[in-house]
C-alpha positions in Angstrom: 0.0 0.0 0.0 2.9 2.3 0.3 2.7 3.2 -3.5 -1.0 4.1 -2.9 -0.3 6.2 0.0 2.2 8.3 -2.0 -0.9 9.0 -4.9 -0.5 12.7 -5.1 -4.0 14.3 -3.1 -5.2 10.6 -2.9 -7.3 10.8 0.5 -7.0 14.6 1.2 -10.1 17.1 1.1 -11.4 17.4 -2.4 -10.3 20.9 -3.8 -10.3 22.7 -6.7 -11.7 20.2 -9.2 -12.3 17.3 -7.8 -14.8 16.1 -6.3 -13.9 12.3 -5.3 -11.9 12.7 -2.7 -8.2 13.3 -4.5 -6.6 16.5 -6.1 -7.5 17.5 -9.6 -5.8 21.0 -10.4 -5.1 23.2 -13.6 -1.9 24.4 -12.2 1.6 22.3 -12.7 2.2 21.8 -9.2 -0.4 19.9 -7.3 -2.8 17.2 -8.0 0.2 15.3 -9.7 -0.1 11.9 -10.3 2.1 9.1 -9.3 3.2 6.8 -12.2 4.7 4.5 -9.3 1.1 3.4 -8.5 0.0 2.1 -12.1 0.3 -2.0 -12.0 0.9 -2.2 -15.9 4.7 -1.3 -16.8 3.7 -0.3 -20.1 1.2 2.5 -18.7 3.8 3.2 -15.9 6.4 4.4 -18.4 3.7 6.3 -20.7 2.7 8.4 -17.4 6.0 8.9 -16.6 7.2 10.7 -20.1 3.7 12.8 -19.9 5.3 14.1 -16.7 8.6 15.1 -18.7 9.1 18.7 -19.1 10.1 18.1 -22.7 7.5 18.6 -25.4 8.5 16.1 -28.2 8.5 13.3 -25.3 5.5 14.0 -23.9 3.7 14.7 -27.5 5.1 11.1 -28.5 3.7 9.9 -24.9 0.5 10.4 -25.6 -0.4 9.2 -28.8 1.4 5.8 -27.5 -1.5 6.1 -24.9 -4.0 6.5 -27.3 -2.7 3.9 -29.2 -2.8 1.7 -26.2 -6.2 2.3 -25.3 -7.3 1.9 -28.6 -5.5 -1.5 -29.7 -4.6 -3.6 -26.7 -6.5 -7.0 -26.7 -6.9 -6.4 -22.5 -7.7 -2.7 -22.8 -10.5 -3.0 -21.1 -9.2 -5.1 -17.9 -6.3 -3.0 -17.7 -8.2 0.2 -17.7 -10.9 -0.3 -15.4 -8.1 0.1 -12.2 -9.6 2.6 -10.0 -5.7 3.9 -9.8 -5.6 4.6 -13.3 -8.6 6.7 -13.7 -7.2 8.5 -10.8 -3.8 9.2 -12.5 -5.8 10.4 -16.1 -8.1 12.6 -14.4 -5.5 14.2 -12.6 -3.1 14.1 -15.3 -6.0 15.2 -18.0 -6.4 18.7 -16.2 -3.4 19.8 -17.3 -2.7 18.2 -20.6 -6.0 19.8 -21.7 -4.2 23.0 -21.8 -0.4 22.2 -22.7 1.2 24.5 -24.8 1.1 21.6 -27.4 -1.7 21.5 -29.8 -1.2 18.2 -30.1 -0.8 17.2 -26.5 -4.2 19.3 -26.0 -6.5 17.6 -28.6 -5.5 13.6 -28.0 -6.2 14.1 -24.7 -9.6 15.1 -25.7 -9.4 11.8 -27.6 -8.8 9.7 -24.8 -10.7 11.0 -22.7 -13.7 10.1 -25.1 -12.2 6.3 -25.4 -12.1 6.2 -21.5 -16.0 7.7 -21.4 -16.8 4.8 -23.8 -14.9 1.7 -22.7 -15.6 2.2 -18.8 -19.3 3.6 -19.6 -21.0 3.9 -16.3 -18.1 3.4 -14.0 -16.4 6.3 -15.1 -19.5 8.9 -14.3 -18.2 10.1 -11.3 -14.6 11.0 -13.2 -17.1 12.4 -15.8 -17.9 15.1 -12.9 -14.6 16.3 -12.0 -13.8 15.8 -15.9 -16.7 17.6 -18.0 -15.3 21.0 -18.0 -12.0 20.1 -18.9 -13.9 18.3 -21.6 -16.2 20.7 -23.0 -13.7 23.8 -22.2 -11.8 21.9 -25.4 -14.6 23.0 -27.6 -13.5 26.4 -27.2 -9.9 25.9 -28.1 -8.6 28.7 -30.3 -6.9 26.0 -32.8 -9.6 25.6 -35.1 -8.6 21.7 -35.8 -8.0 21.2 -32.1 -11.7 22.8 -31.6 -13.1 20.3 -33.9 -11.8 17.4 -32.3 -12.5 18.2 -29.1 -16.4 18.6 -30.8 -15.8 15.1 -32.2 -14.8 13.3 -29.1 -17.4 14.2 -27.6 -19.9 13.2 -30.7 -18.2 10.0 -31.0 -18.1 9.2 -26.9 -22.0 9.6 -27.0 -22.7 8.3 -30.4 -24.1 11.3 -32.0 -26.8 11.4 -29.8 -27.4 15.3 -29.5 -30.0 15.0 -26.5 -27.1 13.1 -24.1 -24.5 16.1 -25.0 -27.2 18.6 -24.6 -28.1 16.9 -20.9 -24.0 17.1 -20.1 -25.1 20.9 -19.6 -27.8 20.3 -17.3 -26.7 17.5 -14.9 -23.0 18.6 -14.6 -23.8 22.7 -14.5 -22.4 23.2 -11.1 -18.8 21.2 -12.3 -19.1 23.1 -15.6 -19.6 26.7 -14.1 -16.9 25.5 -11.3 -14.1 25.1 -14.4 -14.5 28.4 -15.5 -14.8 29.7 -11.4 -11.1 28.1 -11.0 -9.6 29.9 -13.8 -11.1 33.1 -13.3 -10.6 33.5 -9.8 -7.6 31.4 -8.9 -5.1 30.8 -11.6 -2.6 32.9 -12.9 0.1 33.0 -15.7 2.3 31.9 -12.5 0.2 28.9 -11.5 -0.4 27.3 -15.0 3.3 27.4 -16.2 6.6 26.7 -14.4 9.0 30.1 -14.7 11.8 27.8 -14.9 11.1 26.0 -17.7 8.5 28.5 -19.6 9.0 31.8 -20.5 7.1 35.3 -19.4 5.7 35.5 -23.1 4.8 31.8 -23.2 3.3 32.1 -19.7 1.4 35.0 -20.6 -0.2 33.4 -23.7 -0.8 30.1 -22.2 -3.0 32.3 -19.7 -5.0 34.0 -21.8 -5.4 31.6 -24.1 -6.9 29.5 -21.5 -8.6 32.1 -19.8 -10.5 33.0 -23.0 -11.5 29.6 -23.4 -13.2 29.4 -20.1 -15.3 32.9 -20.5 -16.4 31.5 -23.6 -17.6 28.3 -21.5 -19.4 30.2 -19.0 -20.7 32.1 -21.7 -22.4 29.6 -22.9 -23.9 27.6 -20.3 -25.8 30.6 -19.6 -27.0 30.6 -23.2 -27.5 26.9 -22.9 -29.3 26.8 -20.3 -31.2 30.3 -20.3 -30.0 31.4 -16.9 -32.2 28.2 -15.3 -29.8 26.8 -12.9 -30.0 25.0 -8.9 -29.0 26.9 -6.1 -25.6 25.8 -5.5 -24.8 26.8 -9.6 -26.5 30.4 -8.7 -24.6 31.3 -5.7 -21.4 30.0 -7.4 -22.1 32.3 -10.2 -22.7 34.9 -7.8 -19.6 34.8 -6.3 -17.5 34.8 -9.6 -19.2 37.9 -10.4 -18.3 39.8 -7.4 -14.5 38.6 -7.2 -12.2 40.8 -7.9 -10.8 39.5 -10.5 -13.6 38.8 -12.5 -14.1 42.5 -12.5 -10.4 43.5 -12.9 -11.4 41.3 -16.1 -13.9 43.7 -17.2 -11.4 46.4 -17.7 -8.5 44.6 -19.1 -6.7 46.0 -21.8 -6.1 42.5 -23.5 -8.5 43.7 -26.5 -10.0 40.0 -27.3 -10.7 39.3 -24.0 -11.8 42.4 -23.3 -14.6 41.6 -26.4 -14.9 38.2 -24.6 -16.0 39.6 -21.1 -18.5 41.9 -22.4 -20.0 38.9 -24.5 -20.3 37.0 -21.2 -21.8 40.2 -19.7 -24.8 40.6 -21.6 -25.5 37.0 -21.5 -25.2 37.5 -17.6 -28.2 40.7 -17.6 -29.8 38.9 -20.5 -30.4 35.1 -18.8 -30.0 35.8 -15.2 -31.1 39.3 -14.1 -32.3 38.0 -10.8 -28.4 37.0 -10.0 -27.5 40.7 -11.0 -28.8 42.7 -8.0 -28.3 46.2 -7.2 -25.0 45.6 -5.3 -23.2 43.9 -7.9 -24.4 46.1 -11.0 -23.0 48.5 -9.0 -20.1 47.3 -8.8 -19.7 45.9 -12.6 -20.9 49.8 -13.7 -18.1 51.1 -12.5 -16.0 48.3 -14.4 -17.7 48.6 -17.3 -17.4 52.4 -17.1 -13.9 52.4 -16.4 -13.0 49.7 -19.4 -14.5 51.3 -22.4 -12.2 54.4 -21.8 -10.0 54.2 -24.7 -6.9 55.4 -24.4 -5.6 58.8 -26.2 -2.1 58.4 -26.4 -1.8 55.2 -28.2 -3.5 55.3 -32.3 -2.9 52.1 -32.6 -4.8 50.7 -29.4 -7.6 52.7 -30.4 -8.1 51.1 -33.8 -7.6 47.9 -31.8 -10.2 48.6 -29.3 -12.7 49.9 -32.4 -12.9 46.3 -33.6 -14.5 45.0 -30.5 -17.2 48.3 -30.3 -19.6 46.1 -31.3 -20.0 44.0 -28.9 -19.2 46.5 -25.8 -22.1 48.6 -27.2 -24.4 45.2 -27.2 -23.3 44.9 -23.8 -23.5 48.4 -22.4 -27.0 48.9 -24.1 -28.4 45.5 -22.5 -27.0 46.3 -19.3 -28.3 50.0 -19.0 -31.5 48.9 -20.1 -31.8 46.3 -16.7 -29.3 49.6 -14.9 -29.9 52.6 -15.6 -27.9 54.1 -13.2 -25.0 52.9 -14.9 -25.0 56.2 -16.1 -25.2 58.1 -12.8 -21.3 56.8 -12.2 -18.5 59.0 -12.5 -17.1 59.8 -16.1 -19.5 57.2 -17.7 -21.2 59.8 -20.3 -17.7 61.1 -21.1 -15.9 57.7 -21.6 -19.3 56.5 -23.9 -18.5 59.8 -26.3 -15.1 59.2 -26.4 -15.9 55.3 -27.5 -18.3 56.4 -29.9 -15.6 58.3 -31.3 -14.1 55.3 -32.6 -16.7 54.6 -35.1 -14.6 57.2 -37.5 -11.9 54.3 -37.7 -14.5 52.6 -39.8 -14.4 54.4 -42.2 
């Protein structure tokens, strides 16, 4: 038992993640699993190059795993060990966002082949999984995107009802993805300074970060704002962090367009959530964000290409707020954005 003692969270409080009583994290250095544990040598050595900090190995690592999974005569009997499912949930977390395209989408691809060969046993991985999962779908790799779409498609057989229902029954664990990225991760806690550069860091970040307002985005389309208690109040609370507001008034221009997107599906789906407290509080964001700035040119004809959705935005939430435009400078800042309709033409 000493090699199942060492499993990394195995045991501990379920955080982040997970909700089965082990770690599953987005950042690089917790929830890690232990290859030590894994009774197949083949599998042990696979897990063990995924946890390589060099790309190419880990790249070739994983397509061996998918190979594995898909052609090994005992596939199913090796992989229905309760201490491998541990080890790919854990491990899937953060090869869903590696800086490798590749990396990202086979683990999508696994994932499905895991969904289909364990079936019913592996629904409660499916609930600290799903928004790693469906996060994929909003990859900004168009290809990677696709197959993320397709792993899904395949895992449920094309069955559009079962997919749609993913939205409903795992909402909380969905909402919860986007939650940890929004309000705990960082450039710093998703890549290792020693090994990744600022620049990479950075991207990786936002790149990730994009993907998981577009999520939340749309399992408040999806699900037109009707959500249980638990999902409301979690919602609530990612509003009124302060980094979901710092978001608001970012000057990273595409996910600038991306929070205000995520805004108007917030007033127009669940204006009982948005109380006078927090549109207070976002008015002053949203006030403070759409403040172009004077010295640069070329940030202004940035920010002009994402006016159209701010103004969606802006006019759906004064509409529900009026008193948006009661706060400080907000008449002023809306001229000067107007003003950038001349880059048009």
């Amino acid at each position: 038992m000493s090699g199942f003692s060492s499993f990394s969270g195995f045991g501990g409080a379920s955080s982040g993640l997970g909700t089965n009583g082990f770690e599953v994290s987005l950042n690089y250095y917790t929830g890690i699993p232990d290859p030590n544990v894994l009774s197949n040598n083949s599998l042990k050595l696979i897990f063990k190059s995924l946890l390589k900090r060099d790309e190419v190995t880990r790249e070739k690592a994983i397509v061996e795993l998918l190979n594995f999974i898909e052609t090994d005569s005992n596939k199913l009997e090796i992989i229905n060990d309760e201490l491998l499912i541990i080890s790919w949930v854990q491990l899937y977390a953060k090869l869903s966002i590696d800086n490798s395209k590749k990396i990202r989408s086979t683990s999508h691809q696994i994932q499905s082949k895991f969904v289909v060969l364990l079936g019913k046993k592996y629904l409660k991985s499916l609930r600290d999984t799903i928004g790693i999962w469906l996060n994929g779908c909003f990859d900004n790799d168009r290809n990677n995107s696709r197959i993320s779409i397709q792993s899904l498609q395949s895992a449920f057989n094309d069955n559009t009802e079962k997919i749609n229902n993913l939205w409903e029954v795992f909402a909380y664990q969905i909402i919860n993805y986007s939650s940890q990225i929004i309000r705990f991760e960082s450039k710093d806690s998703l890549s290792d300074e020693r090994i990744v550069n600022k620049e990479e860091a950075e991207t990786k970040f936002n790149r990730v970060l994009i993907c998981s307002i577009q999520l939340l985005t749309q399992i408040i389309v999806k699900r037109s704002g009707e959500f249980k208690s638990d999902s409301i109040e979690l919602l609530s609370e990612i509003i009124k962090d302060e980094k979901f507001q710092d978001l608001i008034i970012t000057k990273e221009h595409q996910l600038k367009k991306n929070m205000f997107v995520l805004l108007k599906a917030l007033i127009s789906f669940t204006p009982d959530l948005m109380n006078s407290k927090i549109m207070k509080l976002t008015s002053k964001s949203i006030i403070k964000s759409i403040k172009p700035s004077k010295k640069s040119p070329n940030e202004s004809l940035l920010f002009s290409t994402i006016i159209i959705p701010i103004l969606d935005s802006i006019t759906e939430f004064s509409k529900f707020y009026p008193k948006i435009w009661e706060v400080k400078k907000s008449k002023e800042n809306l001229l000067d954005l107007l003003s950038l309709g001349s880059y048009f033409d």
